[in-house]
C-alpha positions in Angstrom: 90.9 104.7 79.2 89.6 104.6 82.6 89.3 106.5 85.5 93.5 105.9 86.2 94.8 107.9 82.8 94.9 111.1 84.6 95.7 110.7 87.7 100.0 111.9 88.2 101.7 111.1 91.1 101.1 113.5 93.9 98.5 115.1 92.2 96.0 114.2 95.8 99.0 115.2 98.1 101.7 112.7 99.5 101.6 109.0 99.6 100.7 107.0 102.7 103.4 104.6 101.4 106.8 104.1 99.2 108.6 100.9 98.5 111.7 101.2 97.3 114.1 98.3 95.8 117.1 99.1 94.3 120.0 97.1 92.8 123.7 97.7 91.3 125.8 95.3 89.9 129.4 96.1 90.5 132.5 94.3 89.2 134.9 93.1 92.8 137.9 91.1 90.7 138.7 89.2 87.7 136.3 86.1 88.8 133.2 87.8 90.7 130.7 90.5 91.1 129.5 92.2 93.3 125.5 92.5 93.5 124.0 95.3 96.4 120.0 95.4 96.8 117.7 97.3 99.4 114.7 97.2 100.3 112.9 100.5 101.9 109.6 100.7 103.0 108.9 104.3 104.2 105.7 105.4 105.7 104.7 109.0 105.5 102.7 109.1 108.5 102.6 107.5 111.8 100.8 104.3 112.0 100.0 101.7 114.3 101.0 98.1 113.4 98.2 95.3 114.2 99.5 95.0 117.9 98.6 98.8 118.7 102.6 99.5 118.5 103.7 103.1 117.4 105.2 103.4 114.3 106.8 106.9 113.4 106.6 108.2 109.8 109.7 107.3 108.3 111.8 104.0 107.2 110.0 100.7 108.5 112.2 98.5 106.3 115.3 99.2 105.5 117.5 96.4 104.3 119.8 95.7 102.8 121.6 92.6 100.8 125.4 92.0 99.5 126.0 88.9 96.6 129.5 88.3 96.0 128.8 86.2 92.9 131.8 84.0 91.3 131.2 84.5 87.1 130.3 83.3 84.6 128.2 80.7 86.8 126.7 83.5 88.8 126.8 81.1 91.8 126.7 83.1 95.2 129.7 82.9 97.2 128.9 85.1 100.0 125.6 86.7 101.5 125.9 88.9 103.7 122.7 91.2 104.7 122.5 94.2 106.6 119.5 95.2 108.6 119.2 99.4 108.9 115.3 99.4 110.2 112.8 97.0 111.3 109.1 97.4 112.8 110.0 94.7 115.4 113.3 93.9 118.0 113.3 90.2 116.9 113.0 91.0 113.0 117.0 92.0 114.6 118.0 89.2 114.7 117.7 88.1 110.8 121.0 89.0 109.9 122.1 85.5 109.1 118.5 84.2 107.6 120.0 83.9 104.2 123.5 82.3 104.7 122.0 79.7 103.0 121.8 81.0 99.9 125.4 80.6 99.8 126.2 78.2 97.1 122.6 79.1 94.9 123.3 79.6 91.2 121.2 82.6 89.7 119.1 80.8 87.0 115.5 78.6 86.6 114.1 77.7 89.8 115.8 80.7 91.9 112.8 81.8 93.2 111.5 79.3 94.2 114.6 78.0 96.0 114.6 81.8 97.4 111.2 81.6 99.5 112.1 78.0 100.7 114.7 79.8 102.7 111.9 82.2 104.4 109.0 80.1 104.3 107.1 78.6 107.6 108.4 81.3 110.2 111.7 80.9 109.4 113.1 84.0 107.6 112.1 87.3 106.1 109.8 87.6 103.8 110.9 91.1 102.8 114.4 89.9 102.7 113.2 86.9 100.8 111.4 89.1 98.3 114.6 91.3 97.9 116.6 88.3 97.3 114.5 87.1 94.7 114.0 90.6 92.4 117.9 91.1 92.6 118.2 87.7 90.6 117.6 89.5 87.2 119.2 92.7 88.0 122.0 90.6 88.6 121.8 88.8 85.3 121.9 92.2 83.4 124.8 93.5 85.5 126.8 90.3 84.3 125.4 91.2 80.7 126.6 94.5 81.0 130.1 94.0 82.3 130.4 90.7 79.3 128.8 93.8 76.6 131.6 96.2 77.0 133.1 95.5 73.7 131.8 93.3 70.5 132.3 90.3 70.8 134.1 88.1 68.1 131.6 85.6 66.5 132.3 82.6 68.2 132.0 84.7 71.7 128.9 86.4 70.3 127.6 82.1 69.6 128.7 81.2 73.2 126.8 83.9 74.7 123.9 83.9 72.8 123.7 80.3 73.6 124.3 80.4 77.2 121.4 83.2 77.6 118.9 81.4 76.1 118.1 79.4 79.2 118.0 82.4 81.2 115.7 84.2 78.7 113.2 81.8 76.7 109.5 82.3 78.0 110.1 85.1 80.9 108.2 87.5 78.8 106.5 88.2 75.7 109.4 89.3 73.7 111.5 86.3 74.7 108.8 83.8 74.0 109.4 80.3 72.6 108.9 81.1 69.3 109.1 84.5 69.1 111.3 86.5 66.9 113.8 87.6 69.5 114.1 83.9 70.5 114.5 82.7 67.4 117.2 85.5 66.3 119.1 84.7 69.7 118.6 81.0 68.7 120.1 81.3 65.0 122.9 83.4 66.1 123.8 80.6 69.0 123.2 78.3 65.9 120.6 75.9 67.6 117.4 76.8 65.7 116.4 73.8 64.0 
């Protein structure tokens, strides 16, 4: 290994700086979730941004976003974002940047249809980013809420089938291919 396999975390004193995204996944009523991310950037000592303004150690960031997602689509109904902490007064104002993304379905091409709403000055990119990593933490919320008992085996072939688009080729274990892919695929009964 290199130089990295010993260092632990803390091990030089504290950080300069921790990002922190987290996401839950909450069922809201018999047709929708309900997804809650934020986003925290915390610095642990004062800085000075690149315009010479003060920041004090603490929260820089600190935002945060509410899906209310109709299921099974996973379409978003509602966005609503809540802004705790911001480096600047006009980053304020941002509150509405992603109303938007009201009508988006969670699936291929989210991303990217995520940082066309921020792009060219006219949204948050941090908000943007949040956004965007709450897509798959939403998926497995929905996954967990559908898992709660064993399905029967045509329910176990409908849902194998409708995850395959959501899974084939994000990583190596769900590769096109692959033996996960393939085991999803013959229990969905579309293997060839």
């Amino acid at each position: 290994m290199g130089r990295l396999s010993d260092w632990q975390d803390g091990r030089d004193g504290p950080g300069i700086h921790t990002r922190t995204i987290r996401t839950t996944t909450y069922p809201f009523d018999e047709s929708h979730i309900l997804s809650v991310g934020r986003l925290t950037d915390d610095r642990h000592f004062p800085s000075f941004g690149f315009t010479g303004y003060p920041h004090p150690a603490g929260p820089l960031h600190d935002l945060e976003i509410l899906l209310l997602l109709q299921i099974p689509d996973l379409a978003i109904e509602e966005v609503e974002v809540r802004i705790r902490a911001v480096p600047r007064p006009d980053c304020e104002t941002l509150e509405r940047s992603l109303a938007a993304a009201a009508g988006l379905r969670i699936g291929p091409g989210f991303t990217g249809r995520v940082k066309d709403l921020a792009g060219k000055g006219a949204g948050c990119v941090h908000l943007a980013h949040l956004l965007a990593t709450m897509a798959p933490a939403v998926l497995q919320g929905w996954w967990a809420l559908s898992d709660r008992e064993k399905p029967d085996p045509g329910t176990a072939r409908r849902r194998a089938a409708s995850g395959i688009p959501y899974l084939r080729d994000t990583c190596y274990t769900w590769r096109d291919g692959g033996d996960a892919l393939r085991e999803l695929e013959d229990i969905a009964g579309v293997r060839e």
